[in-house]
N, C-alpha and C positions, 0 to 999 in steps of 0.2 A: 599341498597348498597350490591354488590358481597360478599358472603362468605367469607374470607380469608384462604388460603390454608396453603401459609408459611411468617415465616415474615423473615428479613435478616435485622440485623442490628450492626451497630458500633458506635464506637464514633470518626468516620473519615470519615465520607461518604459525598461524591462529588457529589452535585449537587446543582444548580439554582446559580451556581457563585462560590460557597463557598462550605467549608468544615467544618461539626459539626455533632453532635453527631445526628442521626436521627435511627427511624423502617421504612424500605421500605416493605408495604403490598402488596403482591400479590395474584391474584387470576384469576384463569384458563389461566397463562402464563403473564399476563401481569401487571404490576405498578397497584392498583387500588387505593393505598392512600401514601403517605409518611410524616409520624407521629412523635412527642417527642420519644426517647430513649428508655420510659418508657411505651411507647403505643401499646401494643398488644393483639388482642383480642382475649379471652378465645378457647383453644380448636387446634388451631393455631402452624402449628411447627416454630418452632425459630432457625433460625442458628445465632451464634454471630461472628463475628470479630474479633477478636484479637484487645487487648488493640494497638497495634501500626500498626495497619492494615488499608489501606485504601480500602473502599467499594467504586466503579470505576465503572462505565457503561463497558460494554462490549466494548469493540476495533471492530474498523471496520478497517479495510485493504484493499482499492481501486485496489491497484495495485501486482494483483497477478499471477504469469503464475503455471497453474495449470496442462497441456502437456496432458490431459487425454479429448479422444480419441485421438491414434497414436504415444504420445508418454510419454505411461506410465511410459515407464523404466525412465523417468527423473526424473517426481513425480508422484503424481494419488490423484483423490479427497479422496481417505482411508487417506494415508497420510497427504496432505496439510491441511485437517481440523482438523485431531489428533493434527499435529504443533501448529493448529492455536488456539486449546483451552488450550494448554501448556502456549502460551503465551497470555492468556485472551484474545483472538480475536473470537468474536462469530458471527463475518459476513465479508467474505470474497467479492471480486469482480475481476471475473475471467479473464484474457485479453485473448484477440481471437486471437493469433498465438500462435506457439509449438504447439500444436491440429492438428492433421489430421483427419478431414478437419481444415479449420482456420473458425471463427466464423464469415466468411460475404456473408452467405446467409441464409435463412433460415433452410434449410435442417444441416448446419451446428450446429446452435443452437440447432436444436432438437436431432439431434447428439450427442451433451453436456449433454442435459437434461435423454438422455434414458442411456450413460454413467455414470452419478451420481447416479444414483436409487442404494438405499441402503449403501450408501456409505460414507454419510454425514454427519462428527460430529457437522459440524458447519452450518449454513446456508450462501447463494451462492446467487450473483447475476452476473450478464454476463454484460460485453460489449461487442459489435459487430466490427466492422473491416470498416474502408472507404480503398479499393486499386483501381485502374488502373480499369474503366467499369465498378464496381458495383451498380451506383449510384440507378440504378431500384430496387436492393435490401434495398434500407435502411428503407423502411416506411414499407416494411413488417417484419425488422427483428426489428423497432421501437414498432411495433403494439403487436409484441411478448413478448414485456415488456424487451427489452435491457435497461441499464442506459442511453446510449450513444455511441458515436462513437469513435474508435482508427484509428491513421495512423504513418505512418515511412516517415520522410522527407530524409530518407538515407535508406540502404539496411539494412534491418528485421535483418539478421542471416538466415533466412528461406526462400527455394523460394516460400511456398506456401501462405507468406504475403507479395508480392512486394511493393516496396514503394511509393507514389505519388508526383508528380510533380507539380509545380504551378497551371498549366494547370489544371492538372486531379482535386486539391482543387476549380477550380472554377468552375468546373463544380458540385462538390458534395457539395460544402458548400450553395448556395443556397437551396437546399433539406434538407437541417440539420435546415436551419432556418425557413424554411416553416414549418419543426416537432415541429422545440424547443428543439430541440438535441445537446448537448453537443459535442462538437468535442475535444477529448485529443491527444496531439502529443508529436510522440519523434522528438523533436528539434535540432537537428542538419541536416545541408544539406551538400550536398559530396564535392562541390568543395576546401573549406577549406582542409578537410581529403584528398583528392586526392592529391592534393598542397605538404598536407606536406609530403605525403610517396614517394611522387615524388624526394623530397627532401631530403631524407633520404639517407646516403651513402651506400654504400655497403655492407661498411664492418661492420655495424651498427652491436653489440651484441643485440638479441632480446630479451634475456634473462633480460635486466635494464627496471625497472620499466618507465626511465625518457623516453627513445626509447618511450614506448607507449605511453607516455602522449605526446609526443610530434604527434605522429600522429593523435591525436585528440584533434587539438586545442580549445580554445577557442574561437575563430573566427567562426566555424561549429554553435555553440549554438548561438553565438549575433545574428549572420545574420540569421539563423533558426527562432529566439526569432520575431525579427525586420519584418520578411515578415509575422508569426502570426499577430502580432499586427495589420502589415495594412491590410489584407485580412479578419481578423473580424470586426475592424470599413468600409470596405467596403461593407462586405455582412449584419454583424448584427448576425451573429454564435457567438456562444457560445464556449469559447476556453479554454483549459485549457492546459498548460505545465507541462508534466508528469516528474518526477527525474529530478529536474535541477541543474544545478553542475557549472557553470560560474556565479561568483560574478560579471563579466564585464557587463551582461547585466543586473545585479537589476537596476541600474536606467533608463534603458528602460521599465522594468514591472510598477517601482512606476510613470514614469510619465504617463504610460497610463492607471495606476488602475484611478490617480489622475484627468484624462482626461476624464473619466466614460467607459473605454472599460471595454467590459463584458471579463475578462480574469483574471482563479485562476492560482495558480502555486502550486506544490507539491518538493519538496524535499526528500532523505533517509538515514535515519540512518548513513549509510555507509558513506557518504558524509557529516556527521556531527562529526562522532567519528574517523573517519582515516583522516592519511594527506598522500600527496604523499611522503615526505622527509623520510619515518617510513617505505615502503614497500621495501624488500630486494629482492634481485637480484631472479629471476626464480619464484617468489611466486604468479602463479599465480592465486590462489584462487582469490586476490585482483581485478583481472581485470573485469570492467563493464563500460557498453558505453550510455553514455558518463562517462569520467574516475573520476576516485577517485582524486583534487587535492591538491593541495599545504596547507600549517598550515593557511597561510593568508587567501586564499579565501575561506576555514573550516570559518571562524570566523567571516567574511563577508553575510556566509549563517546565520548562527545564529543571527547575526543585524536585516539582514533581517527577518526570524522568527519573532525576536522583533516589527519593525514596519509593521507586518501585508503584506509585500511586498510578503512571502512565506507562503500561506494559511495553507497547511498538511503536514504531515509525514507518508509516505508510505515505505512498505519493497519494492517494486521491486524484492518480491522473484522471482529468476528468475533460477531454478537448472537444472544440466544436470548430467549423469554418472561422475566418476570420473576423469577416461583416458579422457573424452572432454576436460577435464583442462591442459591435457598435465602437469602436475606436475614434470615428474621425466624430460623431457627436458627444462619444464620453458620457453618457447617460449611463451610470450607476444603476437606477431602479430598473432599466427596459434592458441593459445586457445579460450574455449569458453566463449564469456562476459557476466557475468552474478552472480549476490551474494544469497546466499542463508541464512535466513534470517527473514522467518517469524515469528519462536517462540522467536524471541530476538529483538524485538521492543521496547516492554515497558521496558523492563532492560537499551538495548541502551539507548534508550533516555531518562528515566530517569539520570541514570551515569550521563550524559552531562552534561542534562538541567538544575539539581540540586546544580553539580557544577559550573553553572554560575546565579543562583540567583532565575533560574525561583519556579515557586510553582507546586501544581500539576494538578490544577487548569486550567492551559495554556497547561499543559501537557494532560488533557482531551479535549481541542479544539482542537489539532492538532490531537490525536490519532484516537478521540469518536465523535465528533459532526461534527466537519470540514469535515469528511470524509462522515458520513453520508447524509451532506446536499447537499455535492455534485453529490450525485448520486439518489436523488429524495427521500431518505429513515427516513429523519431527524424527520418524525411523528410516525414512527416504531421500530428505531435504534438511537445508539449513546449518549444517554441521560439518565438520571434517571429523568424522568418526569411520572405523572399521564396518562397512557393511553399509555406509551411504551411498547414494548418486554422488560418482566425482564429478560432482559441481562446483567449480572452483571461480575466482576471479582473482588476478594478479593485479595490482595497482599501487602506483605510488604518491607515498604521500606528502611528499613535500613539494611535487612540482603543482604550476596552476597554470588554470588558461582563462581565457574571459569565454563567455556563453555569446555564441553568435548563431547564428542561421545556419551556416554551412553546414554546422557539427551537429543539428540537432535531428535526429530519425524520426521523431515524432511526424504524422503524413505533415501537418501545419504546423509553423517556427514559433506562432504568437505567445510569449510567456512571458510571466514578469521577473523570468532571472535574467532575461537579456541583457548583456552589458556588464552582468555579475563577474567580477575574479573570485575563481573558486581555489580551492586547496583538493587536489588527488585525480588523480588521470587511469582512468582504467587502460590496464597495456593487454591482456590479453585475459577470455573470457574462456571456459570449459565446460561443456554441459557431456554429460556421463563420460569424461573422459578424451571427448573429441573438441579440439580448437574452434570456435566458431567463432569467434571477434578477436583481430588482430590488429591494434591500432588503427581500426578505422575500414579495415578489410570483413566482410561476413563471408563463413562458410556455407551448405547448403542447409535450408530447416531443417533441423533435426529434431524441435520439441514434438511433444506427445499430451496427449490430454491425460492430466491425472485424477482420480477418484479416488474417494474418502477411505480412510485407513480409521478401524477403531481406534482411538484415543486410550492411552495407556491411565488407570487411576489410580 
């Protein structure tokens, strides 16, 4: 048996279902035994826990925009991986628009990759981009060890990731299934959204939160949802629905999980802890698309959650400058959509989740495991198992802080948890074994860029 380097251990630590008192041994970065409390062998450094501390697999974050190359000033991999050990997330998965280039070709990937060099607190995996003519790129940007593929059934925000059209999906979703490539989509399509702003009066104040919601109906997501569904059991692609925000279409997802279509769904934060009745006039930190809604269908998502209908919880960090937000006009329709977000995951949802019964337990499927296995990584990540990355985060959960400026790593502060008392305080972070977030202390980058591992079926 390996050496053991360090052991970590508590009397709350999360894994194989449960939480009890366990030593997790590692040795040369990785899990290599998980032992009694009281099992540590000689010579061996020991970090302990905190008596009310839970020891947590490291957080994975699927859905991240990380804007570096081209458009650093919004964030850059220095920062979003600082964030993301703030908030015990020690593997991030980077979406391919904000980037100049956007990640759908090759030359763009490598792009990414000679951008990150040196840069990385956390480790990084990439998704690639389906738009309009690419299709010849995807088995070389597969080969390059992408997870999988993005697209926009509505316009990006960006022109350099146009969105695709039914058409342009059947022409690429063949090539995804021939890979065994994941296709993830922002669900929503234009004619709804066109309809409603059509519809909109003139003299409409931009500045009311309801203005926006109403231009982005419900109806954009069901029918987004509904043409998913049949063009995966058509082709046999691999689908997944990224941030989804309409309770109208869950029982479109549960009857086609129940029907055996291969298709996950993701949810965030955002859309778990805010309602729309609660956002005030001009505030638009709040805006992201598809939008933040109502207290009911908040509570709707979380059912779902429950019955397995909504697989993970993703930040959808998604930041820009601060003037993008138009703050001091408060124009809804002219600002930029998008939440920033990544170091307040596990506080968000624990808050929530906690107060509605869940354990923490369900809280590491949705944050640690769900996310990993989604993206090929579940034999490396996401789990305290024998033979993982010791990726760990220590945190507790009973204490709270409010969200201010000072604490937040994100390059820019603008969010709309500011002011929030949350529940759980990350105390110290671990990526393969090495401390690298210590209340508020960073060690030096140590992540790595990861690439796609077969998916076990």
């Amino acid at each position: 048996m390996p050496q053991t380097d360090l052991v970590i251990r508590g009397r709350r630590v999360v894994y194989e279902g449960a939480v009890a008192p366990a030593s997790i041994h590692i040795s040369a970065g990785r899990i290599s035994a998980i032992a009694p409390f009281d099992e540590t062998p000689p010579g061996a450094e020991i970090v302990e826990a905190g008596e009310d501390s839970f020891v947590m697999p490291g957080l994975v974050d699927s859905h991240v925009h990380v804007n570096e190359p081209g458009r650093t000033e919004w964030e850059g991999f220095e920062t979003a991986t600082r964030a993301a050990l703030a908030g015990g997330v020690t593997t991030i998965v980077d979406m391919p628009l904000n980037c100049i280039p956007a990640t759908t070709t090759l030359d763009g990937l490598q792009s990414k990759l000679a951008a990150s060099e040196g840069k990385l607190y956390a480790d990084i995996a990439f998704w690639g981009g389906v738009v309009p003519g690419n299709t010849g790129e995807l088995a070389g940007l597969w080969d390059a060890g992408v997870v999988g593929f993005k697209c926009f059934l509505v316009h990006s925000g960006v022109d350099e990731f146009p969105n695709v059209t039914e058409s342009d999906l059947r022409e690429a979703m063949p090539e995804l299934t021939r890979l065994g490539a994941m296709l993830i989509v922002h669900a929503e399509v234009p004619g709804p959204i066109e309809n409603a702003c059509c519809q909109t009066s003139n003299g409409e104040v931009a500045r009311t939160y309801e203005a926006f919601l109403r231009s982005r109906p419900r109806a954009a997501e069901n029918e987004a949802v509904e043409l998913m569904i049949r063009l995966g059991l058509e082709s046999g692609c691999r689908i997944h629905i990224v941030h989804h925000s309409s309770s109208d279409a869950l029982s479109m997802l549960r009857a086609a999980k129940r029907a055996g279509a291969q298709i996950t769904v993701e949810t965030c934060p955002h859309y778990l802890h805010f309602a729309a009745e609660d956002i005030g006039e001009g505030a638009t930190e709040f805006k992201c698309c598809p939008p933040i809604r109502e207290r009911e269908n908040r509570e709707q998502l979380w059912a779902a959650l429950r019955d397995g209908t909504i697989d993970l919880v993703v930040s959808d960090h998604s930041p820009c400058p601060p003037e993008m937000k138009l703050r001091e006009q408060g124009d809804f329709m002219k600002a930029w959509g998008g939440i920033s977000s990544l170091q307040l995951r596990l506080p968000v949802m624990w808050t929530e989740a906690s107060a509605r019964g869940f354990e923490v337990d369900q809280l590491t499927e949705w944050l640690c495991r769900a996310p990993a296995r989604q993206v090929g990584l579940s034999q490396q990540k996401g789990s305290i198992s024998v033979g993982c990355d010791a990726d760990l985060v220590i945190w507790n959960p009973d204490r709270e802080f409010r969200v201010s400026p000072e604490l937040i790593q994100h390059r820019h502060k603008l969010t709309p948890y500011a002011g929030e008392v949350l529940r759980g305080v990350v105390e110290k972070t671990f990526l393969r074994g090495q401390m690298v977030y210590d209340g508020g202390a960073f060690g030096e980058p140590r992540g790595q860029p990861l690439f796609r591992t077969k998916l076990k079926t």
